[in-house]
Backbone bond lengths (Angstrom), bond angles and torsions (degrees), N, CA, C in turn:
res aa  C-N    CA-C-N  psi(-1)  N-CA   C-N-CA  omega(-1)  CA-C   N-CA-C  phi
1 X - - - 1.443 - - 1.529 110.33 -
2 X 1.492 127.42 -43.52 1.121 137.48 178.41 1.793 108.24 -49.54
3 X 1.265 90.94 -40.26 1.773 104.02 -167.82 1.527 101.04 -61.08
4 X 1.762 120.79 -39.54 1.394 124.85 -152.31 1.537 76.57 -73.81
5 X 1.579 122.22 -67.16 1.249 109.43 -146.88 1.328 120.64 -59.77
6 X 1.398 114.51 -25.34 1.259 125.18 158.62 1.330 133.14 -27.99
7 X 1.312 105.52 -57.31 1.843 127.26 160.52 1.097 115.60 -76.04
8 X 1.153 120.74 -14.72 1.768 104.54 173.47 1.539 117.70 -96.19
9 X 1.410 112.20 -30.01 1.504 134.98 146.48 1.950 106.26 -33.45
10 X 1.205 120.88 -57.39 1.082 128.62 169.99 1.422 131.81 -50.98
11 X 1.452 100.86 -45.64 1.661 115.59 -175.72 1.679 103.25 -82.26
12 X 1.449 87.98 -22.80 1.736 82.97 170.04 1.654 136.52 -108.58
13 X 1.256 77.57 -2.40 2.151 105.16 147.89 1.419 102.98 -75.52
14 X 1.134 106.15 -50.81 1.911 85.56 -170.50 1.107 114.18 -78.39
15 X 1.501 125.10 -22.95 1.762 132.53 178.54 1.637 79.92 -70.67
16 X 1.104 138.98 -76.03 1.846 126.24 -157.46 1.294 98.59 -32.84
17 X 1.335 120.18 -69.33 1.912 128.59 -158.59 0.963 101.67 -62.09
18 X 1.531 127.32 -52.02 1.609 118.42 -178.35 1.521 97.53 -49.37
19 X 1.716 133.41 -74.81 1.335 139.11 -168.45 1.892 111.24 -41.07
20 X 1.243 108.34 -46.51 1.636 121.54 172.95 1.538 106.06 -63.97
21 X 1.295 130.42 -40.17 1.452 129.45 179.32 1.830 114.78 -63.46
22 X 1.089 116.73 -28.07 1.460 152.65 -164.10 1.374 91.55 -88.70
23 X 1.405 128.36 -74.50 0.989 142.54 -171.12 1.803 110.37 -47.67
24 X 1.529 106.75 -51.52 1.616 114.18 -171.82 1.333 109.76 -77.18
25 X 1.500 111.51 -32.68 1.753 114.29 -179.84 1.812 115.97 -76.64
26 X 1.842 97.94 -10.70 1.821 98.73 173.32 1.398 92.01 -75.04
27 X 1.507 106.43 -38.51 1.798 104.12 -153.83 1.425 103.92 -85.32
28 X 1.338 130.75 -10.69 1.520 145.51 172.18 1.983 102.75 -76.96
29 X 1.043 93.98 -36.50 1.893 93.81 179.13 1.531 119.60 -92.28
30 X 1.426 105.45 -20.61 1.081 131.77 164.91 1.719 118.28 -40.67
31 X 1.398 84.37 -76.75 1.848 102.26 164.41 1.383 138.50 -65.81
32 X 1.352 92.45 -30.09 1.781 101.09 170.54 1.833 97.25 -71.00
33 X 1.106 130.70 -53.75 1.291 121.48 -174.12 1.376 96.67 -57.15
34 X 1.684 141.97 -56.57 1.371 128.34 -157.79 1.495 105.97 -63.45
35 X 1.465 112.33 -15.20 1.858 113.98 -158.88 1.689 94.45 -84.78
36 X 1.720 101.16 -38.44 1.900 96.94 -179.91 1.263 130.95 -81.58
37 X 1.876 106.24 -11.93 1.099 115.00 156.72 1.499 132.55 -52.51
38 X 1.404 94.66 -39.71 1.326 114.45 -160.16 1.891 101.75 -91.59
39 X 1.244 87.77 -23.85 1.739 85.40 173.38 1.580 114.72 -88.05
40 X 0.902 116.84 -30.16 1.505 123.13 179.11 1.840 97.79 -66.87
41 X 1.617 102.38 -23.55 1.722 92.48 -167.57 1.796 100.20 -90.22
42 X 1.221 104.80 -31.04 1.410 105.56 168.27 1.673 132.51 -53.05
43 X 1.820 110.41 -42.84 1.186 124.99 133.45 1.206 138.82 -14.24
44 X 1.534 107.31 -61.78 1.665 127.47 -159.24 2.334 96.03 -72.67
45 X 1.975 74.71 -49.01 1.893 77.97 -174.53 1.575 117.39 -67.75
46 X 1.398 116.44 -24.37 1.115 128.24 -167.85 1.918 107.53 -73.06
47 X 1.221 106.86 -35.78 1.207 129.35 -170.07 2.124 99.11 -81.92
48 X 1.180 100.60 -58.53 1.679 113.68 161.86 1.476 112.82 -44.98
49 X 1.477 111.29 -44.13 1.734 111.24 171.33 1.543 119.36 -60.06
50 X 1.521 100.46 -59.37 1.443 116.03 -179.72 1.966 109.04 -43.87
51 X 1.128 110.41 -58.87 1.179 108.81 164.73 1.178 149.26 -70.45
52 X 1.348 106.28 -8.63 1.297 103.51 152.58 1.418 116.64 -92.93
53 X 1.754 120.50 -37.41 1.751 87.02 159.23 1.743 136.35 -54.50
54 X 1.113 112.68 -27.94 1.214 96.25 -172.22 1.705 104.06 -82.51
55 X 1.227 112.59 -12.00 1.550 107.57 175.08 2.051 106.16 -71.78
56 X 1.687 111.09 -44.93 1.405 96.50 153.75 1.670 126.72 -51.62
57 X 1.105 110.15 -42.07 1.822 97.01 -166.41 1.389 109.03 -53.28
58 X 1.979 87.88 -41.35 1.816 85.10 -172.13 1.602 128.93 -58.05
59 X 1.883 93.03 -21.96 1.415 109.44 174.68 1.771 109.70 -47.49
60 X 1.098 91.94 -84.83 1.761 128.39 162.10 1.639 106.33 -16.60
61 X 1.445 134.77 -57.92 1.691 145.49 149.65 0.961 110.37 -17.46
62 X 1.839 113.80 -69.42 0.886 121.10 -150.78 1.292 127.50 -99.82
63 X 1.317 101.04 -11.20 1.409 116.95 160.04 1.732 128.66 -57.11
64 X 1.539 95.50 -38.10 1.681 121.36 -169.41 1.613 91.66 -84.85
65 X 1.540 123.46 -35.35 2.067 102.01 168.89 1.179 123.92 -87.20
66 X 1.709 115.58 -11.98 1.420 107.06 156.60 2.158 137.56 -83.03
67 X 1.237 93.85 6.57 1.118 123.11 170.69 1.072 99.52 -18.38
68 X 1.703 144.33 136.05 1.425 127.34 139.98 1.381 118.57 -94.93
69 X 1.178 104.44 150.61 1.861 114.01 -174.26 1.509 91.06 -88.06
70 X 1.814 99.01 116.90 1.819 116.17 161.11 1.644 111.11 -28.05
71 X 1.166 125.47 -30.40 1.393 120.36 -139.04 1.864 117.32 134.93
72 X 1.569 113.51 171.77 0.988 108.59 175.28 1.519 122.45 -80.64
73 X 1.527 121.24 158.59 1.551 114.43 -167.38 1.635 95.20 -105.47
74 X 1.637 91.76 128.06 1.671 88.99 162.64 1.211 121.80 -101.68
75 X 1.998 93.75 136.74 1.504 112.33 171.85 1.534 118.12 -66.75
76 X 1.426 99.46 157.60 1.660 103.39 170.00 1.694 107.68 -46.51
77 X 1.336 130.05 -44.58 1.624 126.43 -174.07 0.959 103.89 -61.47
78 X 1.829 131.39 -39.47 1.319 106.66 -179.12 1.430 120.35 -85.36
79 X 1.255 120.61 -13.94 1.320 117.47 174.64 1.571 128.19 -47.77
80 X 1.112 88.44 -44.16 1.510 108.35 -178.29 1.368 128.69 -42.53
81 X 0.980 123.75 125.19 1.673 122.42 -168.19 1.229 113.52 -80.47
82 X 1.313 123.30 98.78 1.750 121.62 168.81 1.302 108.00 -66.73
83 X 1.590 114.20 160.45 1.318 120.45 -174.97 1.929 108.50 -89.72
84 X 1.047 115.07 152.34 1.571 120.12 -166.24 1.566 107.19 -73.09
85 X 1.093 115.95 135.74 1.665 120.81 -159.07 1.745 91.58 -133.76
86 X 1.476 100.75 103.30 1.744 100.50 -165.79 1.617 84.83 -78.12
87 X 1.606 114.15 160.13 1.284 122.07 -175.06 1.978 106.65 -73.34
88 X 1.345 105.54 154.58 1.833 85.14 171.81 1.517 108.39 -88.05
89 X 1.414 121.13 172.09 0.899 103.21 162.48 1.316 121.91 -132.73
């Protein structure tokens, strides 16, 4: 009798591991899909980042060659105060 239970103890060790092996390779495929999901989504944003900075820089570029100039800059020569030269007449 010892012997039967022995073997049936057995057949139902190997039915567990077989069922547990089953079990780790759903939960093993499981994760590899959540990990490529998740990398492809890391991708997607990374790629969404990239483009929007360079869509700012270009902002930022293009802002700095449309610049308008205030006006003209005065030099020290023109600053300078000449003395008043009444017209002759």
């Amino acid at each position: 009798m010892t012997i039967k239970k022995v073997a049936d103890l057995g057949v139902e060790f190997t039915e567990y591991k077989a069922e547990a092996n089953a079990r780790m390779d759903a939960l093993e495929k499981k994760i590899d899909e959540g990990i490529g999901k998740l990398d492809a989504s890391i991708k997607a944003m990374k790629e969404e980042s990239d483009a929007k900075f360079e869509e700012l820089k270009q902002l930022i570029l293009g802002s700095q060659s449309t610049h308008v100039d205030p006006g003209p800059q005065i030099t020290k020569a023109a600053a300078k105060a000449t003395p008043y030269v009444p017209p002759t007449l």
